[in-house]
C-alpha positions in Angstrom: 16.4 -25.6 -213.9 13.1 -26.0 -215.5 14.7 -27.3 -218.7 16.9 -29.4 -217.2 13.6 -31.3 -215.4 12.2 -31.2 -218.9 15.0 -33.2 -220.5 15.2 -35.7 -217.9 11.2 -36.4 -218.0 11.5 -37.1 -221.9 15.0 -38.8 -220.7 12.7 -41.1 -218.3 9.6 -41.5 -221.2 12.3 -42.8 -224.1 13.6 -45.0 -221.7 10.2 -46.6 -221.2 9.6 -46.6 -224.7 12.5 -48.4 -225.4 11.6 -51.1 -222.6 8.3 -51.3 -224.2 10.1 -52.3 -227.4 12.2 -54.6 -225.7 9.2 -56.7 -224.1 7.7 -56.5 -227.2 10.0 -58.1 -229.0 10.1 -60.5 -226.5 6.9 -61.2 -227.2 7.2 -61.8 -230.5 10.1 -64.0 -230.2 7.2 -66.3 -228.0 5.2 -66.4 -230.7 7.9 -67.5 -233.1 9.1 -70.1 -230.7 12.4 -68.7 -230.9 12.1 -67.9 -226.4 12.7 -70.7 -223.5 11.3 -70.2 -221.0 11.6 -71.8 -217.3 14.9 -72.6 -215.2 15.7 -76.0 -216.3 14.9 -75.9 -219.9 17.1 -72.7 -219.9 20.1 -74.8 -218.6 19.4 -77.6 -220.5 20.0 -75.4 -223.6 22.5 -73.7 -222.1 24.5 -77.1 -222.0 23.6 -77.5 -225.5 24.6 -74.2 -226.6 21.1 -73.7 -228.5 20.9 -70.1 -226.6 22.0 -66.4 -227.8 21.3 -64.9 -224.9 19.5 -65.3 -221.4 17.5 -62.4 -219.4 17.0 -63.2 -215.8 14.5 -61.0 -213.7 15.7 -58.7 -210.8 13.3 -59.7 -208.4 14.4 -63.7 -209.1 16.4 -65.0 -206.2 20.3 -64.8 -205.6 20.7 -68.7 -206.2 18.9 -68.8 -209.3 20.8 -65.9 -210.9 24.1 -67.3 -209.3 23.6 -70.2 -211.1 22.3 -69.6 -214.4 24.9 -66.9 -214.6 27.5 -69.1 -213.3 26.4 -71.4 -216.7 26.7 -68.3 -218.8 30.0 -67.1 -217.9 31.3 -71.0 -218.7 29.6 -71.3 -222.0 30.0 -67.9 -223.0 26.2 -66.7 -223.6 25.8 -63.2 -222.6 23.8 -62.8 -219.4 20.9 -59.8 -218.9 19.3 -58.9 -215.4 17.0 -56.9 -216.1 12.8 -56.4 -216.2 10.2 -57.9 -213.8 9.2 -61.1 -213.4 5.2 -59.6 -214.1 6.6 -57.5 -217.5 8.3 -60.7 -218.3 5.6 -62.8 -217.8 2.4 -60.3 -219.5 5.2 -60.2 -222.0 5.7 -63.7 -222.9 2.0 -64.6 -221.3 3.7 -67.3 -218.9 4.8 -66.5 -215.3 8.6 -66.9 -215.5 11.4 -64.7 -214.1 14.0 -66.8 -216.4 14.2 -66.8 -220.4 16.4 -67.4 -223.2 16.4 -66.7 -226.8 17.5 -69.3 -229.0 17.2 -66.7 -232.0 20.9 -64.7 -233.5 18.2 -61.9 -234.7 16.0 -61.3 -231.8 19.1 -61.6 -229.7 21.1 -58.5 -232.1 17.8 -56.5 -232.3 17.4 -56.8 -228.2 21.4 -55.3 -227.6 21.0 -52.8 -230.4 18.5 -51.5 -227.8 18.9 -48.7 -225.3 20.5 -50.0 -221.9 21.0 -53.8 -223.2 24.5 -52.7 -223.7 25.1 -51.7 -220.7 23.5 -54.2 -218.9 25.7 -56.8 -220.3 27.5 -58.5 -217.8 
């Protein structure tokens, strides 16, 4: 019993270390200007097919994710709800519950990550 608690605290701290990692790299895709940020310019490029993949919050509101996933499904961009809109924003140092990365690296180093493949909807 005692082990099994064990494993699934060190379960419970890679899984935070991989969601470091993830808003990390989120982070850095910011500073490379390879991240949109905001509802509108992320359907805007959407439409234009400029994205690789858009992360949507959990705490954002059913409309918004209806929609922007709605545009996803369409144009055939995989779709990500996950993270809050505060790790998202101290991530990215913006306050925005909606992103997309316009970047074929970041996008393959963020599903290569623990629980982006699942997540993909």
């Amino acid at each position: 019993m005692w082990i099994t608690k064990k494993l699934e605290k060190s379960y419970l701290v890679m899984e935070s270390i991989d969601k470091k990692k993830a808003l990390n790299l989120l982070g850095m895709a910011t500073r490379a200007r390879k991240l949109i940020s905001g509802e509108e310019q992320v359907l805007q490029s959407i439409q234009k097919e400029k994205v690789n993949l858009v992360i949507c919050t959990t705490n954002s509101s059913e409309n918004t994710v209806k929609k922007i996933k709605n545009k996803c499904e369409y144009y055939e961009i995989p779709f990500i709800q996950q993270f809050t809109t505060e790790e998202v924003s101290q991530a990215i140092g913006k306050q925005r519950s909606i992103i997309a990365i316009a970047d074929q690296g970041f996008t393959k180093s963020l599903m290569k990550m623990k629980g982006f493949n699942d997540m993909n909807e």
